[in-house]
N, C-alpha and C positions, 0 to 999 in steps of 0.2 A: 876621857869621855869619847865615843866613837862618835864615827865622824857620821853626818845622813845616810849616806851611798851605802855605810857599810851596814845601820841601821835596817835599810832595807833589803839589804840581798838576807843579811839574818830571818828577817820577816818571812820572807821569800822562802826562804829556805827549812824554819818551822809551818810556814802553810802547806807547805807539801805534804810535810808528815801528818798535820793533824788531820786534814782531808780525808788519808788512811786507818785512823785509828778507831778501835772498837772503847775505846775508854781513856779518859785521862781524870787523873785526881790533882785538883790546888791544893796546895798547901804553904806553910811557910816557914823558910828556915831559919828566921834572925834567932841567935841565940844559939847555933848547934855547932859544934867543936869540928874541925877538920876531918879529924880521923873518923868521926860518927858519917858526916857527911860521907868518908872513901867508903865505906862499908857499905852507906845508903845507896851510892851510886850502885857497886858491886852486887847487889841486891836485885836491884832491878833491872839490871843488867842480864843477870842469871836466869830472870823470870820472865826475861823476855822482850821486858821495856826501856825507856827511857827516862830519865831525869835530868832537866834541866830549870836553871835559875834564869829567870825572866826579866825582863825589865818591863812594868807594867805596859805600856803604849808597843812596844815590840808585839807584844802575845796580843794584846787588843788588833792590833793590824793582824797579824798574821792569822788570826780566827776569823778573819773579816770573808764571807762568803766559805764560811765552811762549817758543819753541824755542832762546832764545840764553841760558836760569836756566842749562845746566851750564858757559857760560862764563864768569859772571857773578858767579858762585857764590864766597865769602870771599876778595872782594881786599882787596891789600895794598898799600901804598906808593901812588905817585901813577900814574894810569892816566888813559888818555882811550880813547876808542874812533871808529873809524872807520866805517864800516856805509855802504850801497847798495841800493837795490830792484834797482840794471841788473847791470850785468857785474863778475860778481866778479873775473875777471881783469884787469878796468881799472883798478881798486881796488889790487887788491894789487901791480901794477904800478909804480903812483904811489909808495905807501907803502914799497916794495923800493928805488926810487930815492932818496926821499927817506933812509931809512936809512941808504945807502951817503953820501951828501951829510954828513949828519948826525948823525956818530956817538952824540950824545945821547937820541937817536931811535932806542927798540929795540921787538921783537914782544915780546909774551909770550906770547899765542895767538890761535887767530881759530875762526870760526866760519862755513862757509862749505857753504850748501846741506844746512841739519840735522843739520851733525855737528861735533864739536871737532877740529881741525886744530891742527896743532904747528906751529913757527918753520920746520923744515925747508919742512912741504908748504905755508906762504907762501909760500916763496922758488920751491918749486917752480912753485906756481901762475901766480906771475907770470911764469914764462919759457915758458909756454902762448901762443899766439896769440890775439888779442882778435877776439871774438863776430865783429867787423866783417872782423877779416884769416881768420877759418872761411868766413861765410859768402860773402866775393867768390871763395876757394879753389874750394866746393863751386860757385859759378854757373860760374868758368871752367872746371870739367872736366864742368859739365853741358850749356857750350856749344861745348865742343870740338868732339864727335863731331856736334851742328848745323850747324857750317863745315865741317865736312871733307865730309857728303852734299851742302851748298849747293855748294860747291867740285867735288866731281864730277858733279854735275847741269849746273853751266853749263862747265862743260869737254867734254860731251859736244858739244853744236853747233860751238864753236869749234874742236874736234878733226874732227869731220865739214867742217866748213867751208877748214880744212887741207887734207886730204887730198882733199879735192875739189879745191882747188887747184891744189895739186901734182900728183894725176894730168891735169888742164888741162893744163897745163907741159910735161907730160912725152907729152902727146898718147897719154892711154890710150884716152881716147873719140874714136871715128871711128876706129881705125886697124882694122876690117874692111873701111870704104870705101876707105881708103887700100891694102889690101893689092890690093884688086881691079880696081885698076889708073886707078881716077878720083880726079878731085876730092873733097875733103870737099864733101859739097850735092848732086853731079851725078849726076846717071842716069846709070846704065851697062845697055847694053843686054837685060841678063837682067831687071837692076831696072826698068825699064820698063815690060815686058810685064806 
C-alpha cells in the first residue's frame, strides 16, 4: 500500500496532466489478461495518449480543480482512465476496438472536450473520421476546383493548336487563292498590280 506522501505527489502529478487534456475515457479493467492490457497500453500510446489504472480517491484528488472533477467525482469499483491532449477521435477509436476484442474491457464514461459523455456518444465518437481523414477530405475539395481551372487553362493552347491543325488539313487557309484560280503562293494578275 503506498505510503500518503507518495499518494499525493501521484495526485500531483495526474493533475497536471488532466489540466492538459482535450479527453479522457473511464473505464474498467478487472478481468483483462496482462498481455491484452500490454497491447491496450501500446495502443494508446501510438494514438497519442495515455492509460493508467487508478485508485479511486487518487483520480478524485487529482481532478480536484480541473475540467475532468464532474467525471471523476465518487468512483466505485476498479477503474483506469484513458486521456490525450491530440485527437479525441483517435482515442476513442483504439479504446472502441479494444472493447469489442476484449470483453472485460468496458466504458463507463468519458470526457471529451469540457463535457461528460455517456458510453453511447463514445461509441459514437469513434466512428467519426480522424483529425488526419477531415483534414486531407477538406485539402482534396479545396484542391479540386485548382485542377479543374489548371486543367482548362492548358486545354486552351492544345485545343487552339487542334483546330488549327485540322483546318491545315482540311485546307481552310488559302482557299480564296485557290478559288481564284492560282497556285497557293502565286500572283495572279489582279494581285499583282
Amino acid at each position: 500500500m503506498k505510503k500518503k506522501a507518495e499518494k499525493k505527489v501521484k495526485a500531483d502529478e495526474l493533475r497536471a496532466e488532466l489540466a492538459q487534456v482535450s479527453s479522457v475515457i473511464l473505464s474498467t479493467f478487472q478481468g483483462i489478461k496482462v498481455e491484452d492490457d500490454t497491447r491496450l497500453r501500446r495502443q494508446v500510446e501510438a494514438a497519442g495518449g495515455k492509460y493508467e489504472v487508478v485508485k479511486n480517491t487518487v483520480a478524485e484528488r487529482a481532478a480536484e480543480g480541473t475540467p475532468t472533477a464532474p467525471l471523476l467525482k465518487n468512483l466505485k469499483g476498479t477503474n483506469s482512465i484513458a486521456y490525450t491532449r491530440l485527437d479525441p477521435v483517435a482515442l476513442a477509436k483504439v479504446l472502441t476496438k479494444v472493447a469489442k476484442d476484449v470483453p472485460a474491457f468496458q466504458f463507463r464514461a468519458g470526457w471529451v472536450e469540457g463535457r461528460v459523455v455517456s458510453i453511447e456518444e463514445i461509441n459514437q465518437l469513434a466512428q467519426l473520421p480522424s483529425k488526419e481523414e477531415l483534414i486531407s477530405k477538406i485539402m482534396f475539395l479545396l484542391n479540386a476546383p485548382a485542377q479543374r481551372v489548371a486543367m482548362a487553362l492548358a486545354a486552351l493552347p492544345r485545343n487552339l493548336a487542334v483546330v488549327t491543325s485540322e483546318a491545315v488539313k482540311a485546307q481552310k487557309f488559302g482557299a480564296g487563292s485557290a478559288a481564284a484560280g492560282g497556285e497557293p503562293g502565286s500572283a495572279t494578275p489582279e494581285t499583282a498590280q
